[in-house]
C-alpha angles and dihedrals in degrees: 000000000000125000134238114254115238115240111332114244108281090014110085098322107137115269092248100056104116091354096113112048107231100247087051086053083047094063098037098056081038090062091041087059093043089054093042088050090050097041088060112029092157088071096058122115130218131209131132102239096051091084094045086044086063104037081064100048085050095058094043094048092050089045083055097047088038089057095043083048095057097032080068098032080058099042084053090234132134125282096188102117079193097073112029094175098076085074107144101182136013109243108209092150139095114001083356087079098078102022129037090200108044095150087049092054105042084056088051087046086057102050083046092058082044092065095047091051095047088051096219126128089210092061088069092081091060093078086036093058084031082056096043091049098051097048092048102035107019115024099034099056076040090061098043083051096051098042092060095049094045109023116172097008081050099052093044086051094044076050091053112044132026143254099244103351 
């Protein structure tokens, strides 16, 4: 039975839905982290893999954005995660077979390896509310967009693949 959409984008959607572009979050949660990790040094752990931990899940996280990035480059469709509704294709192939986000989620990859690099506990929290943020403000009014741009191609795909992974 499907289910009714929340407020349609620009009629009682919050007024931050699509309002911080997803790279600028990034960098402010980034620097959170950064100021949490320096507020409360005596937490910080130490331990010699943690660095190389994270450089790998940085590189991993930019090769995921990097790959969302051209699989819509090549499908000649927006990458403006301001203004989902100039969509022109709906883009199901290549790493957009096992995330729907992969953008998203290469973006969360690199503020966890963040938090491994900054060796703080507290710093843990920065992807979670990352995380929080994008579902509610960003890839919700995405989904209502592309819903209505895509309908039924776009629900079997949402049934196929995952949010995040």
């Amino acid at each position: 039975m499907p289910t009714a959409d929340p407020a349609p984008l620009g009629s009682g959607g919050s007024r931050l839905e699509l309002k911080l572009p997803p790279p600028l979050l990034m960098l402010l949660v980034g620097f959170g982290m950064w100021a949490l990790a320096r507020g409360w040094p005596a937490w910080s752990l130490q331990h010699p893999l943690l660095p190389l931990i994270g450089l790998l899940l940085a590189l991993l996280g930019a090769a995921a954005a990097l790959t969302g990035v051209l699989a819509f480059r090549r499908a000649h469709t927006t990458v403006d995660p301001t203004r989902p509704e100039r969509s022109s294709h709906l883009v199901s192939a290549g790493i957009y077979r096992f995330s729907r986000n992969p953008m998203y989620l290469g973006l969360a990859l690199v503020l966890l390896s963040w938090a491994l690099w900054l060796g703080n506990p507290l710093t843990a929290f920065g992807p979670i509310v990352f995380v929080l943020w994008m579902n509610r403000f960003q890839i919700g009014p995405e989904e209502r967009a592309l819903r209505r741009l895509f309908g039924e191609d776009y629900r079997r795909y949402c049934s196929q693949v995952r949010r995040w992974l």
